[in-house]
C-alpha positions in Angstrom: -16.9 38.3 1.7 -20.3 37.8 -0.7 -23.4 37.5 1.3 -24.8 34.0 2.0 -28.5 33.1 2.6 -28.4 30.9 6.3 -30.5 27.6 6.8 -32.8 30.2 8.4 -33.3 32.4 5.8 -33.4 29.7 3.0 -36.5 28.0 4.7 -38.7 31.1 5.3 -38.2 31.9 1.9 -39.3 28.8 0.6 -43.1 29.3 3.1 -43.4 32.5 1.5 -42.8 31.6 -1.9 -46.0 29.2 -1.4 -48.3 31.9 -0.8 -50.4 29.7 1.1 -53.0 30.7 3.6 -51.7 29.0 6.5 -51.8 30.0 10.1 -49.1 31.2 11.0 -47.9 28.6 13.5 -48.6 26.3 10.8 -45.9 27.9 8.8 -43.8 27.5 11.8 -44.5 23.8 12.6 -43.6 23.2 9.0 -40.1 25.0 8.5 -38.4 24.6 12.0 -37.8 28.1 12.7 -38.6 30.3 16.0 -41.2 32.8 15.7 -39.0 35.7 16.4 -36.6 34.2 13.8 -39.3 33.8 10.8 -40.2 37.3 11.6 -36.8 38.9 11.5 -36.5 36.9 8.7 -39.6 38.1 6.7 -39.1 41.6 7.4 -35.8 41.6 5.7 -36.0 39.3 2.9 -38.7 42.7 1.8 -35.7 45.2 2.7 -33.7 43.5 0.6 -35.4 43.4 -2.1 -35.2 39.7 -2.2 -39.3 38.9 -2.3 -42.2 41.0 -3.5 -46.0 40.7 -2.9 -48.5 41.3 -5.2 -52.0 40.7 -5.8 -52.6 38.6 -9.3 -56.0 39.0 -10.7 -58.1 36.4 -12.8 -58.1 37.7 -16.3 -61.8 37.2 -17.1 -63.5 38.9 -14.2 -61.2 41.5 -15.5 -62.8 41.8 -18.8 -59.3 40.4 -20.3 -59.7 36.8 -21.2 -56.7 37.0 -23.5 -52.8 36.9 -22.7 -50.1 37.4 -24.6 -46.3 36.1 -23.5 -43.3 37.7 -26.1 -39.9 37.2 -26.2 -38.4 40.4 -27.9 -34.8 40.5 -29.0 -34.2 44.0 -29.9 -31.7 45.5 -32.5 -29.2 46.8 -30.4 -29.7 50.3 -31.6 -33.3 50.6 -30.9 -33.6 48.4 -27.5 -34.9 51.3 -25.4 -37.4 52.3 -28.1 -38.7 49.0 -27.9 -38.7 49.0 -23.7 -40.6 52.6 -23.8 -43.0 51.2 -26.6 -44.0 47.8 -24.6 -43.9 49.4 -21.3 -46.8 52.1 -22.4 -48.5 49.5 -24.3 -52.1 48.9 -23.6 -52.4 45.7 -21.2 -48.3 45.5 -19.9 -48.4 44.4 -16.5 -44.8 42.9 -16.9 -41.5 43.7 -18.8 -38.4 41.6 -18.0 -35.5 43.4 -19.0 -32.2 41.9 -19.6 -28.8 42.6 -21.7 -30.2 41.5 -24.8 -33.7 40.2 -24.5 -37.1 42.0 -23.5 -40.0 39.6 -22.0 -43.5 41.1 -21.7 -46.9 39.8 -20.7 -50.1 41.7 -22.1 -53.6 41.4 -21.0 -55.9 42.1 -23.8 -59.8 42.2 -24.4 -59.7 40.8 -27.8 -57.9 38.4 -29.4 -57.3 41.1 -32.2 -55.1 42.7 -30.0 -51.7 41.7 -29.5 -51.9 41.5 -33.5 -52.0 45.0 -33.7 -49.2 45.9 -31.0 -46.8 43.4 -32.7 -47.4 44.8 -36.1 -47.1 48.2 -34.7 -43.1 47.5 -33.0 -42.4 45.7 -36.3 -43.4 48.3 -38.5 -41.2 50.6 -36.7 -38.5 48.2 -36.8 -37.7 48.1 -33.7 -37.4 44.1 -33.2 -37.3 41.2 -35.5 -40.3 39.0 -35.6 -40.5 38.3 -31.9 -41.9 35.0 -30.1 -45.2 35.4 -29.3 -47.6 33.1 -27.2 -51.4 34.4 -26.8 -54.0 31.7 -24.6 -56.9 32.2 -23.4 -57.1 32.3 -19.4 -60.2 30.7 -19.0 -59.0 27.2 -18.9 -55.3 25.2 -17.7 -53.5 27.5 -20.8 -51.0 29.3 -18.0 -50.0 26.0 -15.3 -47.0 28.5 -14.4 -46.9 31.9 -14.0 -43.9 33.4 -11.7 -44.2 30.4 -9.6 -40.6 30.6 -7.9 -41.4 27.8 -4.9 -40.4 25.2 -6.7 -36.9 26.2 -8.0 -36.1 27.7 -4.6 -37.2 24.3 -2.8 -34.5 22.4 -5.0 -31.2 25.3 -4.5 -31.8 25.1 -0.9 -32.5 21.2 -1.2 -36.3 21.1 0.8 -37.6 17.4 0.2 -41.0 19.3 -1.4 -43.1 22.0 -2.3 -46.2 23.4 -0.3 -48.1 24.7 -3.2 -46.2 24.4 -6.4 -47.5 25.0 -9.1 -49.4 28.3 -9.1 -50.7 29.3 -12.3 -52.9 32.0 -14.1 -56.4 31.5 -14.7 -58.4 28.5 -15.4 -62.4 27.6 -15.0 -64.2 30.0 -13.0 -67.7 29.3 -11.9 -69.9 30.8 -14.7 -73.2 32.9 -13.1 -76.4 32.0 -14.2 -77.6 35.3 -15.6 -78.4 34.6 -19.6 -74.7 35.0 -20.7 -72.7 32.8 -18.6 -69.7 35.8 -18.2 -68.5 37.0 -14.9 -70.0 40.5 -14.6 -67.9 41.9 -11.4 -70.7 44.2 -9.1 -69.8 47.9 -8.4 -68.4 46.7 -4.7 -66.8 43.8 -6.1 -64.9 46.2 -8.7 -64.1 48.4 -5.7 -62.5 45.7 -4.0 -60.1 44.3 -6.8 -59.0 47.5 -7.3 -58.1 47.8 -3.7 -56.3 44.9 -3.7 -54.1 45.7 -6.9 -53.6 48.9 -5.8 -52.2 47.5 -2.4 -48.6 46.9 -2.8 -48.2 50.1 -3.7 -50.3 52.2 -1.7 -48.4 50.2 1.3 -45.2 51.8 -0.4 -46.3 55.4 -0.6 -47.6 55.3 2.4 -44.1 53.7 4.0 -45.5 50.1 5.5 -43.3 47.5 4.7 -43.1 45.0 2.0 -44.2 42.5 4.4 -47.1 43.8 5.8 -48.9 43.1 2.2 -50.1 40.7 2.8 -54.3 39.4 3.3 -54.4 39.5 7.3 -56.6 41.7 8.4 -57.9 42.3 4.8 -61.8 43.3 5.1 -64.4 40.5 4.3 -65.4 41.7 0.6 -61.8 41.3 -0.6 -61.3 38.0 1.5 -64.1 36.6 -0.8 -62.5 38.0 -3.9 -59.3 35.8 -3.1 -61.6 32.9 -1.7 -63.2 32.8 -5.4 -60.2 33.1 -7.1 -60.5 36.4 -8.4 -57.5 37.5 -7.3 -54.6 35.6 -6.0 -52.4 37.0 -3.3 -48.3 35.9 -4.5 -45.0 36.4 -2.9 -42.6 37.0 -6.2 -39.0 36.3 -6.0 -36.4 39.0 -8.1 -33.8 36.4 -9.1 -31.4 39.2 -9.9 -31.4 40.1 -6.2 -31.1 36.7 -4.5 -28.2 35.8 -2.9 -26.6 32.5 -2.8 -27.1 29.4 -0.4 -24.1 26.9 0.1 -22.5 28.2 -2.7 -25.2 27.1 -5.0 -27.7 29.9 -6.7 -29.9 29.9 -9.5 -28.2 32.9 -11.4 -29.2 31.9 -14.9 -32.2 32.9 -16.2 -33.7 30.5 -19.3 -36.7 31.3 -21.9 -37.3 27.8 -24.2 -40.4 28.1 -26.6 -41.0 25.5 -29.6 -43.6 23.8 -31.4 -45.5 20.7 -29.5 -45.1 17.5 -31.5 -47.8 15.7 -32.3 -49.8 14.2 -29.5 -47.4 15.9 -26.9 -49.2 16.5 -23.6 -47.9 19.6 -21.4 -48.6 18.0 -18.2 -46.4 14.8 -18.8 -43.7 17.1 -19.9 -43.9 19.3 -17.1 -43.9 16.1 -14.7 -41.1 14.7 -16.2 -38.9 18.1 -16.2 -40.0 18.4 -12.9 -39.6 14.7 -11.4 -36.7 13.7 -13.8 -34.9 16.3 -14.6 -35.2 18.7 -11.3 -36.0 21.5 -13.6 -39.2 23.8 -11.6 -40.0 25.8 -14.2 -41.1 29.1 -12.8 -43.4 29.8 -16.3 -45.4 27.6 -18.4 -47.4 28.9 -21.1 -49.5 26.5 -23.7 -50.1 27.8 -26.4 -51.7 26.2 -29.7 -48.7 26.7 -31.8 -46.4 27.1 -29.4 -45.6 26.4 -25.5 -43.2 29.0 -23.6 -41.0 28.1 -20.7 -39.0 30.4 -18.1 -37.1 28.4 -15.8 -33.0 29.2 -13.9 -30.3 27.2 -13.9 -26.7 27.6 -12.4 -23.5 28.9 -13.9 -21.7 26.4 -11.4 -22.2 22.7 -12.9 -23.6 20.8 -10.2 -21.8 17.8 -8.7 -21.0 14.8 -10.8 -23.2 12.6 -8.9 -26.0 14.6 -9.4 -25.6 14.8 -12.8 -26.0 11.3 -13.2 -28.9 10.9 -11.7 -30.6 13.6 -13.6 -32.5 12.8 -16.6 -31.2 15.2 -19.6 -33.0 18.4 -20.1 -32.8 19.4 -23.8 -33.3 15.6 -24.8 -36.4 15.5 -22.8 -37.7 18.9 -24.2 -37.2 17.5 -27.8 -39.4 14.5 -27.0 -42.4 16.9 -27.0 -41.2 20.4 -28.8 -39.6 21.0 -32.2 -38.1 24.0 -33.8 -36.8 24.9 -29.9 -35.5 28.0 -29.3 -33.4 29.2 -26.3 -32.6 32.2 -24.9 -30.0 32.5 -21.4 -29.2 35.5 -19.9 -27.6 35.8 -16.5 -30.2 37.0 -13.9 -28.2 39.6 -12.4 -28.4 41.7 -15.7 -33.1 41.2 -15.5 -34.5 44.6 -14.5 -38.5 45.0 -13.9 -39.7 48.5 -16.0 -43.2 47.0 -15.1 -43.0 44.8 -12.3 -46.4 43.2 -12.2 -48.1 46.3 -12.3 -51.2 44.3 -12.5 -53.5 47.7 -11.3 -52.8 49.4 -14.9 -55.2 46.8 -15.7 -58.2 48.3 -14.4 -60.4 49.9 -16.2 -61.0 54.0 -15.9 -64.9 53.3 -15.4 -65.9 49.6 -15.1 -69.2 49.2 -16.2 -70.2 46.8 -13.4 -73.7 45.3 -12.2 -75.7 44.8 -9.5 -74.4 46.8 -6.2 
């Protein structure tokens, strides 16, 4: 018989997915579970593969303002090419494979950049033109980013979130030293690097996937997260995820198209979200263009439900046009770069101050 997620199990994942800094009898109080149970529970939900940790830093201290989102559908002859190619790219930090579909997310210095990369895996005709959405993280560009809480909360059917939405980015607190830019110290380097670097250092070194995260972190990288430098995450891997009450969210969806005029992102994210119970789990708004990732079920949910749902593509056409979709099932998604967010560091950072 096919595994099945318990009550237990389905409710400790949803306090993880939050990523909040709660006690930890606070995450107890508010899920139901003994102590002995949340742990055992923990523990394997990071055997299994089923959650990952990682440390998400804020573009701009970074020196990396810009990111890209692309959806590449590959000619079927040259889809590894065009893996290997994104993978070594300058600025990866995540590549989504699937059966016929490629999703990367690029950091980049310069708005000049993702140009060039693009033109590069053209010219080489490896893709067709690809769909591209580049923001600036220094403002509300990236509401979503691999924000799972949400979706989970409404498989397992949890009457709410806990921190849902986490995004990427946004206003920082601009120093006043003649510039107004977020010049990271030496220490303060040393420290992000530390965290990025800790997910996998905890790997090589044999610790669990669940000892990741920030207890017992040391004061100067406490700060980092307390500024929102970095942000400490607990990722789900869809593709791994077993099913709850026969209901599982095995369909993963990529939307992108054109805002209408006078369409506002945040009323049609609340209206997905209250209306339609659709959490999407990526939100990118672009100029041009807006990107969505959200999953869906392969098993039609009951009739009742239905009827009380409000319509999802009619909705997204009330605020996008020339709408693209792209399904694949989430078994077939594999990670080449799986939030390798420490590639991102640079070899020497010319830092200030001590």
């Amino acid at each position: 018989m096919a595994r099945t997620l318990t009550d237990a199990e389905a409710r400790v994942i949803s306090v993880l997915l939050a990523s909040r800094p709660d006690r930890e009898r606070e995450r107890l109080r508010g899920i139901d579970v003994p102590r002995s149970t949340y742990h055992a529970v923990r523990r394997r939900a990071y055997q299994e593969g089923w959650l990952r940790d990682r440390y998400v830093p804020h573009p701009v201290p970074l020196g990396r303002p810009v990111v890209s989102f692309v959806l590449f559908r590959p000619f079927a002859d040259r889809f590894d090419d065009l893996v290997a190619a994104v993978s070594s790219a300058p600025g990866a930090a995540v590549v989504w494979t699937g059966a016929q579909l490629v999703v990367a997310v690029l950091f980049h210095a310069k708005e000049s950049e993702p140009r060039k990369l693009l033109a590069t895996v053209v010219d080489r005709r490896l893709v067709p033109e690809p769909a591209v959405v580049t923001v600036r993280a220094d403002g509300p560009a990236i509401p979503v980013y691999f924000d799972f809480e949400g979706l989970w909360c409404n498989v397992v059917g949890l009457g709410g979130t806990l921190a849902y939405p986490h995004g990427l980015g946004g206003a920082l607190d601009r120093p006043d030293d003649g510039d107004g830019e977020v010049h990271p110290s030496a220490h303060q380097w040393w420290g992000i690097g530390e965290l990025l670097r800790r997910p996998f250092a905890a790997e090589d070194q044999g610790r669990g996937g669940h000892l990741v995260g920030p207890l017992g972190l040391p004061f100067a990288q406490r700060r980092l997260l307390e500024r929102g430098w970095v942000t400490h995450r607990s990722i789900l891997d869809p593709s791994r995820l077993p099913p709850f009450q026969g209901r599982a969210a095995d369909q993963v969806v990529f939307i992108t198209g054109t805002p209408r005029s006078g369409a506002l992102p945040e009323v049609l994210f609340a209206t997905l979200s209250r209306d339609s119970r659709v959490y999407p789990f990526l939100f990118v708004v672009g100029a041009e263009r807006w990107m969505l990732g959200a999953m869906g079920g392969s098993t039609p949910p009951p009739e009742a439900l239905r009827a009380t749902r409000r319509p999802v593509l009619p909705t997204l056409r009330e605020y996008l046009e020339g709408i693209e979709i792209v399904q694949e099932p989430a078994a077939g998604f594999r990670a080449p770069v799986d939030h390798r967010y420490d590639r991102l560091l640079p070899a020497a950072p010319n830092a200030r101050g001590s």
